[in-house]
C-alpha positions in Angstrom: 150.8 205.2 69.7 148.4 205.2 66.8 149.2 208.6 66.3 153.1 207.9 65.7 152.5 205.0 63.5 150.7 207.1 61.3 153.1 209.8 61.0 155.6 207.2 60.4 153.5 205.5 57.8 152.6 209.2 56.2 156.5 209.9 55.8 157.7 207.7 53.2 154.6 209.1 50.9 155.3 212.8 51.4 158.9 212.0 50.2 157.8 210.6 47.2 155.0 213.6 46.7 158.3 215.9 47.4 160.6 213.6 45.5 157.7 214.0 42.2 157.3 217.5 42.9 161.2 218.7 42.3 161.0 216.4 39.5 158.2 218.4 37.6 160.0 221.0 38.8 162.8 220.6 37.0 161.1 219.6 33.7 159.0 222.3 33.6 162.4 224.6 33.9 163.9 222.9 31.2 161.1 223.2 29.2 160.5 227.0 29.5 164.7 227.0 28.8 164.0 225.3 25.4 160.6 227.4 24.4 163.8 230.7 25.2 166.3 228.9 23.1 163.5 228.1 20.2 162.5 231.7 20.2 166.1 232.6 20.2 167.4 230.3 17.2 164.3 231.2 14.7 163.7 234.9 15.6 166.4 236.6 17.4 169.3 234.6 15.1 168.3 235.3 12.1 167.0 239.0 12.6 170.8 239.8 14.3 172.1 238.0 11.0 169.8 240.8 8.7 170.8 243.5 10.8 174.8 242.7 10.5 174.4 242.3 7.0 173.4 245.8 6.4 176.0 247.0 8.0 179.0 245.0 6.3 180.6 244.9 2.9 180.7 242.3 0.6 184.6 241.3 2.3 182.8 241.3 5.9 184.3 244.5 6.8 181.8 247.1 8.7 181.1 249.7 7.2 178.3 251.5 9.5 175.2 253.6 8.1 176.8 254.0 4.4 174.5 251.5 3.0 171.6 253.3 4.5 173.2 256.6 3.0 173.3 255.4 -0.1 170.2 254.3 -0.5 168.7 257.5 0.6 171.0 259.6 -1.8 169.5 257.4 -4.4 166.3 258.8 -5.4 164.7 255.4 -7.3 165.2 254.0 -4.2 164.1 256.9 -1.1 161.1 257.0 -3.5 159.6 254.1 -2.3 159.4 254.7 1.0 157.1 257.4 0.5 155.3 255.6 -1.9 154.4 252.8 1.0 153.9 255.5 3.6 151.5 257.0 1.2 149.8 254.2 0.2 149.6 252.4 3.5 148.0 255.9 5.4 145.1 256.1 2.6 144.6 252.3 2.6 144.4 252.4 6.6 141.7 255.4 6.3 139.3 253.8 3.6 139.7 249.9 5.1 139.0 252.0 8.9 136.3 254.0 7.3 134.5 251.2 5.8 135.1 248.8 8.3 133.7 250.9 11.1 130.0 251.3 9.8 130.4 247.5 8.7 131.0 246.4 12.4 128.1 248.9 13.9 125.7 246.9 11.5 126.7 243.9 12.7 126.9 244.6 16.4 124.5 247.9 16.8 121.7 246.8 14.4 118.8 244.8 14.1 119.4 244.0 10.5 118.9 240.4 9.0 121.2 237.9 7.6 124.3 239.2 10.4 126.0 235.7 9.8 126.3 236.2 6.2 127.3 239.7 5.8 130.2 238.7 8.5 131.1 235.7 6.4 131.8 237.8 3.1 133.2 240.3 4.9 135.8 237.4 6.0 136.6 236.3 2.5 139.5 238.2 1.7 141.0 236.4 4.4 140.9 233.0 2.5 143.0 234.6 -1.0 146.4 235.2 -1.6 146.4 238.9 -1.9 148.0 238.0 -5.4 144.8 237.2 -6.2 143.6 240.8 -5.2 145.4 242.5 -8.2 145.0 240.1 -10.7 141.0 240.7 -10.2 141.3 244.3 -10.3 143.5 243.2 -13.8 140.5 241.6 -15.3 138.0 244.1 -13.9 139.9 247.8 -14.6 143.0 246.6 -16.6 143.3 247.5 -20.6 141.1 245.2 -21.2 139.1 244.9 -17.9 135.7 244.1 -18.1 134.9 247.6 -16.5 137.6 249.5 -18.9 135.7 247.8 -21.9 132.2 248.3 -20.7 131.4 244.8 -20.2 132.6 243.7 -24.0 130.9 247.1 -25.0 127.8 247.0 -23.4 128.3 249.8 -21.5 131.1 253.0 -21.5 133.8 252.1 -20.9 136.1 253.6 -17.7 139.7 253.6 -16.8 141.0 254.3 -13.6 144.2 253.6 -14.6 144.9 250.6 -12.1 148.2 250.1 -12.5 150.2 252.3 -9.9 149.1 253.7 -6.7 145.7 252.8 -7.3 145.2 249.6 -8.0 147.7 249.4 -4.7 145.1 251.3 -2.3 142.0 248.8 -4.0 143.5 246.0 -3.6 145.1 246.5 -0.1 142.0 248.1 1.5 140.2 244.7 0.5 143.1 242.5 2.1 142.6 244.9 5.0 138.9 245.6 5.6 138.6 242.1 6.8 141.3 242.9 10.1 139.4 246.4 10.5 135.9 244.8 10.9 137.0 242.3 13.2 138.8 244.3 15.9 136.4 247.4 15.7 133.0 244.3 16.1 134.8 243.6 19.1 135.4 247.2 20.4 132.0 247.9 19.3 130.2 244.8 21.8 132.2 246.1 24.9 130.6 249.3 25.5 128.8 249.4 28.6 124.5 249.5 27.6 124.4 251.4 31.7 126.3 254.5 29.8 123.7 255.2 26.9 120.9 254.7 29.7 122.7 257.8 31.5 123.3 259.8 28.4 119.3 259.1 27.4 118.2 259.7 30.7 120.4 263.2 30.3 118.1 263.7 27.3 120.7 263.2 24.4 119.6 261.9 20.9 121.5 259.9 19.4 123.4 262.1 17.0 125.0 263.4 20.5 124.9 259.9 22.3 126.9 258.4 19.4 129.7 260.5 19.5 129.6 261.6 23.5 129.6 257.2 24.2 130.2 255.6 21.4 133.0 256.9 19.2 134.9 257.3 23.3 133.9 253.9 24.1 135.6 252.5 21.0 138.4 254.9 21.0 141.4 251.9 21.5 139.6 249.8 19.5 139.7 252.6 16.6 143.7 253.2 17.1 143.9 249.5 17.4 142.5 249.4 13.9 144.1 251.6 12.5 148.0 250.5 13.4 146.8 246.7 12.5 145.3 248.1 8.8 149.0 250.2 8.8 150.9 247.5 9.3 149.4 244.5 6.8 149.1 247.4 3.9 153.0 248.7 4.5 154.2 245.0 4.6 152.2 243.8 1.8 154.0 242.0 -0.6 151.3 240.2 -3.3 148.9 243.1 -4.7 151.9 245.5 -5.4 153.8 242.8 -6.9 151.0 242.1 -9.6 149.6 245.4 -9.8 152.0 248.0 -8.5 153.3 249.0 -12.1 155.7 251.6 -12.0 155.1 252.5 -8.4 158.3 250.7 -6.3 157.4 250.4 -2.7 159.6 248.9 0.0 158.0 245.6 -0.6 158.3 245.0 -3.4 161.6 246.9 -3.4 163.4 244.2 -1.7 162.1 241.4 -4.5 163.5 243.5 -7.0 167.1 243.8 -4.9 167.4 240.1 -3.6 166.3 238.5 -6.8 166.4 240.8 -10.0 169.6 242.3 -9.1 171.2 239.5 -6.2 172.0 242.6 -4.3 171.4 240.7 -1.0 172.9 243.3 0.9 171.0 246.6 -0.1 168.0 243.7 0.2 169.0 244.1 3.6 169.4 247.5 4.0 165.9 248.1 2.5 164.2 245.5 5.1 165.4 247.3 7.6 164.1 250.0 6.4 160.7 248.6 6.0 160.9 247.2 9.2 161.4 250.7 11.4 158.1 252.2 10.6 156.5 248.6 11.2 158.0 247.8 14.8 156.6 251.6 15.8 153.5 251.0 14.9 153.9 247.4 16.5 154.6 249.6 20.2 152.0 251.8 19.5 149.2 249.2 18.8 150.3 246.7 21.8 150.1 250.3 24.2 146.7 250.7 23.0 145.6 246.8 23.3 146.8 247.1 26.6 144.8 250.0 27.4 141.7 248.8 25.8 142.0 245.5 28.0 142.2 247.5 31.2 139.1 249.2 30.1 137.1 246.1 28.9 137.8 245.0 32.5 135.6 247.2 33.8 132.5 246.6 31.4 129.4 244.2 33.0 126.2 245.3 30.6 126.6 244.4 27.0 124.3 246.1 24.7 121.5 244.8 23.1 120.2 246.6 20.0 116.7 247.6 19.8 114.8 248.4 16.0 114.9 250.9 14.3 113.2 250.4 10.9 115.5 253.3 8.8 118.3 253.0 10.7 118.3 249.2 10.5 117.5 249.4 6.4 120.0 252.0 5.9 122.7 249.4 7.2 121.3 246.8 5.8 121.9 248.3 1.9 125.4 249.7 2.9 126.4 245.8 4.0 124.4 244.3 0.9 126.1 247.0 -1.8 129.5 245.9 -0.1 128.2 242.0 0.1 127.5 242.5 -4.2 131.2 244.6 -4.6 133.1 241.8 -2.4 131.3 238.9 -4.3 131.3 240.1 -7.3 135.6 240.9 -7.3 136.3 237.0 -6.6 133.2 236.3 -9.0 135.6 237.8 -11.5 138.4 236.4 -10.3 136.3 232.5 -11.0 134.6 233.9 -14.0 138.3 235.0 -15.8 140.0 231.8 -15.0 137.0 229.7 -16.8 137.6 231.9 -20.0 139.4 230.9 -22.8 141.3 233.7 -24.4 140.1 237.1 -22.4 138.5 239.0 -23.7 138.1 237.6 -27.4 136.8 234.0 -27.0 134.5 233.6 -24.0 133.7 230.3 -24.0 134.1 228.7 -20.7 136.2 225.6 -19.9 139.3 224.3 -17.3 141.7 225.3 -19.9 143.5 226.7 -17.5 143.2 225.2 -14.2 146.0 221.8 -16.4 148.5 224.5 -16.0 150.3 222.8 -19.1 152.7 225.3 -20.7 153.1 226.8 -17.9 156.2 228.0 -15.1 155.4 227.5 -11.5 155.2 223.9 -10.6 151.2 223.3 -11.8 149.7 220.7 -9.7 152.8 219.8 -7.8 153.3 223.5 -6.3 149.8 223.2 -5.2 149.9 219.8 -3.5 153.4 220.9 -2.0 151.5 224.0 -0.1 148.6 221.9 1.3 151.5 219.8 2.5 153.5 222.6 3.7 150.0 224.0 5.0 149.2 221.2 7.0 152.5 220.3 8.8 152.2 224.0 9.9 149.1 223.6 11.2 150.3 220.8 12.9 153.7 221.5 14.6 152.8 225.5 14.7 150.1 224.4 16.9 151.9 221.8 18.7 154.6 224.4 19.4 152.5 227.6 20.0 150.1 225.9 22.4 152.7 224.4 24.4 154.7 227.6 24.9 152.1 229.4 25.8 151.1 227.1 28.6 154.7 227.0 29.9 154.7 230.8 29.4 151.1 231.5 31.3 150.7 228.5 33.8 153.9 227.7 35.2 155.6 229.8 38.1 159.3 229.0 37.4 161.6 231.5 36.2 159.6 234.4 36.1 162.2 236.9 34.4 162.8 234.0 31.9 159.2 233.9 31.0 158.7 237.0 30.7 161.3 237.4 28.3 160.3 234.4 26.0 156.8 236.5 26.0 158.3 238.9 24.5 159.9 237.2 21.7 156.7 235.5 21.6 154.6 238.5 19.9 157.9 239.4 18.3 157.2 237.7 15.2 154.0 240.4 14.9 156.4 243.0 13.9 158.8 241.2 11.4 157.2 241.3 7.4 157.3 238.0 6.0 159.6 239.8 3.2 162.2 240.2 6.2 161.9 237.1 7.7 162.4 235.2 4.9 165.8 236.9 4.1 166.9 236.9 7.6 166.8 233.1 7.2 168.2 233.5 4.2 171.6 235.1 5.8 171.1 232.7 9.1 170.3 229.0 7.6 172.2 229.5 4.6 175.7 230.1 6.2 177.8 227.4 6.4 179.3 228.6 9.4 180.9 232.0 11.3 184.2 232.9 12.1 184.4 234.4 15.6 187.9 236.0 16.8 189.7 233.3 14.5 187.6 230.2 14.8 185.5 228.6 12.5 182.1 227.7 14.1 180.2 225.4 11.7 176.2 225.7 11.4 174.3 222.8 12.4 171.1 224.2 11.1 172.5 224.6 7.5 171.1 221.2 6.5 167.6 222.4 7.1 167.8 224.8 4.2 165.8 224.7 1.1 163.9 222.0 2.7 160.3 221.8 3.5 161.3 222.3 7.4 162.4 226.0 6.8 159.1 226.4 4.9 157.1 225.2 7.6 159.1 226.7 10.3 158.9 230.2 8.2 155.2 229.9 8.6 155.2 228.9 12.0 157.2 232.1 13.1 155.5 234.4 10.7 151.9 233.4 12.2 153.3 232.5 15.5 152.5 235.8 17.4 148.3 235.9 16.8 148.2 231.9 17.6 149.9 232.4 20.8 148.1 235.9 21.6 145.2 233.4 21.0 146.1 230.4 23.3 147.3 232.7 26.0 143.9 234.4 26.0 142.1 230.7 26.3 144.7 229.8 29.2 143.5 232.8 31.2 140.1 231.4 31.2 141.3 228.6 33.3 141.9 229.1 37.4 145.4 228.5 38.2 143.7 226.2 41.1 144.4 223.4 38.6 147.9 223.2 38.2 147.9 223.9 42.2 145.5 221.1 43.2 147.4 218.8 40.7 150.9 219.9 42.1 149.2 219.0 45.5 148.2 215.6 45.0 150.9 214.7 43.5 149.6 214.1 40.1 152.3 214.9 36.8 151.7 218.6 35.3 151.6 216.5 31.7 148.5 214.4 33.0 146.9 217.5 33.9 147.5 219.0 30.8 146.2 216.4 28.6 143.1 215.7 30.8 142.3 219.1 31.9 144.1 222.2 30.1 143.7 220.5 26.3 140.2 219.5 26.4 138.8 222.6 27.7 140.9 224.8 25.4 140.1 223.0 22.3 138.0 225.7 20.7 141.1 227.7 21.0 143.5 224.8 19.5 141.3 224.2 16.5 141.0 227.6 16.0 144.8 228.1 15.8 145.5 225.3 13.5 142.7 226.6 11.2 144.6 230.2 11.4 147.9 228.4 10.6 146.7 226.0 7.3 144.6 229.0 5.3 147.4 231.4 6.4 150.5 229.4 5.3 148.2 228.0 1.7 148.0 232.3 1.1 151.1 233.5 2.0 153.7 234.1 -0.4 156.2 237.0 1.2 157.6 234.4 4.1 158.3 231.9 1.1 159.1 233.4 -1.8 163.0 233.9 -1.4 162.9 230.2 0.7 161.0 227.5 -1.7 163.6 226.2 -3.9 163.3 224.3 -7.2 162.1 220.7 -6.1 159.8 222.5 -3.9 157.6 224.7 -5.8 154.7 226.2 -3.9 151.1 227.2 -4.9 151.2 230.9 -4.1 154.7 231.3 -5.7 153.4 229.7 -8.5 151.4 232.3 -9.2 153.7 235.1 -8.8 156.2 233.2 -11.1 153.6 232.9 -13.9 152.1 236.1 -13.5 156.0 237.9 -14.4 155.3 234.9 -17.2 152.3 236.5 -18.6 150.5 233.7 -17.8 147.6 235.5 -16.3 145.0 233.2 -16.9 146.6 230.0 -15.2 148.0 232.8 -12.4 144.6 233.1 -11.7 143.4 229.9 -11.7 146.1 228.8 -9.2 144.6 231.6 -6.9 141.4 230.6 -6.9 142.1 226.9 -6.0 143.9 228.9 -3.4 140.6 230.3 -2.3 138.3 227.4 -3.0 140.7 225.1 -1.0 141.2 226.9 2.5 137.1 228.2 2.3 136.4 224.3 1.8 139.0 223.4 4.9 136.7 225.9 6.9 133.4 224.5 6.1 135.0 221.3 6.6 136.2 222.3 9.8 133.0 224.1 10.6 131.0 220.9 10.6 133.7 218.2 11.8 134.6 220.3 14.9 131.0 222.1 16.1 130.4 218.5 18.2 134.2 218.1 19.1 133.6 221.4 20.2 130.0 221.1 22.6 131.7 218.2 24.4 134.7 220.0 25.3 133.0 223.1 26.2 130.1 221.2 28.5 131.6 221.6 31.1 130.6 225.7 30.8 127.0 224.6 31.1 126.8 223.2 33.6 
């Protein structure tokens, strides 16, 4: 009798438990539906939009590949697709070839000061690579401070910057950064148990180094290389400022969109620069995949043991590069503090009141760490919670799997060709489809600060949601199970369990989003509009000005602002952080 009452009392609750259950269901469904039809509206959209366009007339009428024809037939314009191959496949092999014997010394050595040398290897990361040729302007232009022998001191030497060269200096810095980090991590996953077998074999370590290590590393080396092929080809900033004569596809596609309002050959040229960037996209995600399968294998990390030469050898390799890398954004400060370079020296903020001056002075600047932070913000916000939906739910497997796709999308896509993509998507009124006019609703959007932000958030979307996706799989899927259970919402679990214990993760993605979006200039450049001047445009506007000096001085409170947000950041989170993560310690 007791038995039956309790069944009968136990019904009425698993109903509800059920009744919850389909609920979160549901909303979870709906959710993953919306992450599909985000993806689709600020990716997929606007790319289909760029890739009609450069196969239309100006009447709308298609016209096929004669666009692409003509370009090609047109030798000003073929040339600079060598000109990036070329200068992309050099840059790729210095920033690899430095960066490799940089990462050993941090991860194979017992040299000092580690922290440091990593820090100012990191640096570039925080400048607008504008900011890369205007210091190689002041250092080897016609009146460089290397060129002129430092005021005469010294001899004089010209490299003649302008051209290819100051291209390949300039983007191996933006680059060497991206090299050091994936080769440091490539470099900590070899297994220690396979140089005990190769000593116990009796090889030295000439033999060891390239019979386990150079093998070991070997995804983590191609890796490198498509990553450092990719930034350098798309690269917008140092070419634009230092580039000269020498067109690449880049820059190419300024020059057609807003010297010559040629939107359509703007087109045909992103496309352009877009093929050889989506194969090396396929070709790096095959090799991350592959590395991953092989770090799953790994269980002894290696712990360096001295060596007195070896050790010192690295250690003046890292400090001459240390000296080189601080002494380019030393520069950089040191030119924008000058009155009248070269002739009157004396050092002031002249300058940095940007009176005089195109570009939007103080306003541009306050607009980006605006436009900075609300990307930080909602691109974290958006990124974290997709990937959640993507990673931890169950529903609609073929669905997720697709938006994961369009997820890491965005890695492929130049921020040159995203920006005129929206250009042809947000800016249209409306399409006419067999005969009826459908009107845009997103139209209102543009030249607003909301396609700025959402610019960034797509550009950077891919590497934040990489990221999050990676901290997600750290937690067992027992959670969302036990949680679905007892009846407990999948939004309370997420707040009180998947949040705090991925915080590391979120902090580290709105960090990636705010230095990112205060740098960039190619996602914005053909989006900001006159009420909304930005920082880094700013400084490409007065550059084409002459205004050198002030360019400059923009770009370095570019610099000084996002390495402040990261010390910032640094110290307000490293608590935040040790709370959230003591769970780990236990």
């Amino acid at each position: 009798m007791s038995t039956i009452t309790a069944e009968k009392q136990l019904k009425p609750g698993t109903f509800t438990v059920a009744t919850n259950l389909d609920r979160e269901q549901w909303i979870k469904r709906l959710l993953i539906v919306l992450v599909c039809v985000w993806l689709m509206v600020v990716v997929v959209l606007p790319l289909f939009q760029l890739l009609v366009k450069s196969v239309i007339d100006d009447s709308g009428r298609f016209v096929g590949l004669a666009h692409f024809i003509t370009y090609f037939k047109t030798p000003a314009l073929s040339q600079a697709l060598f000109n990036s191959l070329f200068v992309s496949t050099v840059t790729t092999l210095f920033a690899v070839g430095l960066g490799f014997p940089w990462a050993y010394a941090l991860t194979r050595t017992r040299m000092p000061a580690k922290g440091f040398f990593k820090a100012v290897a990191m640096m570039p990361l925080f400048a607008p690579t504008l900011l890369n040729g205007i210091a190689l302007v002041y250092l080897f232009g016609r009146k460089g401070l290397i060129t002129r022998g430092f005021f005469g001191a010294l001899p004089g030497m010209d490299i003649h910057v302008y051209g290819s060269v100051g291209i390949i200096i300039a983007e191996v810095l933006f680059t060497f950064p991206q090299a050091v980090l994936i080769l440091s991590i490539a470099l900590t996953m070899t297994d220690a148990r396979l140089y005990e077998a190769a000593e116990s074999l009796g090889a030295g370590r000439v033999r060891s180094f390239f019979t386990v290590t150079l093998p070991g590393v070997r995804y983590g080396l191609a890796s490198a290389v498509m990553v450092c092929f990719i930034l350098a080809f798309t690269d917008f900033g140092a070419p634009k400022v230092i580039g000269g004569n020498t067109n690449i596809l880049a820059t190419d596609i300024y020059k057609q969109v807003i010297g010559q309002q040629n939107f359509t050959m703007g087109a045909v040229v992103s496309v352009v620069l877009l093929i050889p960037t989506v194969v090396a996209f396929v070709v790096d995600r095959i090799v991350q995949h592959r590395q991953v399968s092989q770090i799953a294998a790994k269980s002894v990390p290696l712990v360096p043991r001295p060596q007195a030469l070896r050790d010192r050898l690295y250690l003046g390799f890292c400090g001459l590069g240390a000296v080189l890398i601080l002494g380019f954004y030393l520069t950089a400060v040191y030119a924008s503090l000058v009155k009248v370079w070269p002739y009157t020296l004396t050092l002031g903020f002249w300058h940095y009141h940007f009176s005089g001056t195109g570009g939007g002075g103080y306003a541009a600047f306050f607009n980006s760490v605006r436009m900075s932070l609300y990307s930080a913000v909602f691109g974290t916000a958006i990124t974290f919670g997709s990937a959640y939906l993507i990673e931890k739910t169950r529903q609609m497997k073929i669905l997720r799997q697709a938006a994961y796709f369009l997820a890491i999308l965005p890695l492929a896509l130049p921020g040159l060709v995203i920006g005129l993509a929206y250009i042809f998507f947000f800016n249209a009124p409306g399409w006419r489809i067999g005969g009826v006019f459908l009107p845009n609703p997103l139209n209102v959007i543009y030249a607003s600060m909301a396609i700025l932000v959402i610019s960034n958030i797509v550009h950077f979307f891919s590497v934040s949601f990489l990221t999050a996706t990676t901290a997600l799989k750290q937690l067992d899927r027992e959670f969302e199970t036990v949680s679905e259970s007892m009846g407990v919402a999948f939004t309370r679990t997420f707040m009180r369990v998947t949040v705090p214990v991925c915080i590391p993760a979120i902090l580290e993605i709105g960090m990636y989003y705010f230095v990112n979006s205060m740098a960039t200039v190619s996602a914005v450049i053909f989006l900001y509009s006159a009420d909304l001047p930005l920082a880094s445009v700013a400084v490409a506007n007065m550059d084409d000005a002459g205004d050198v000096a002030p360019a400059c001085a923009m770009s370095v409170l570019i610099l000084l602002t996002n390495l402040t947000v990261r010390i910032l950041y640094g110290f307000l989170t490293r608590r935040i952080k040790t709370r959230s993560q003591a769970w780990a310690n236990r």
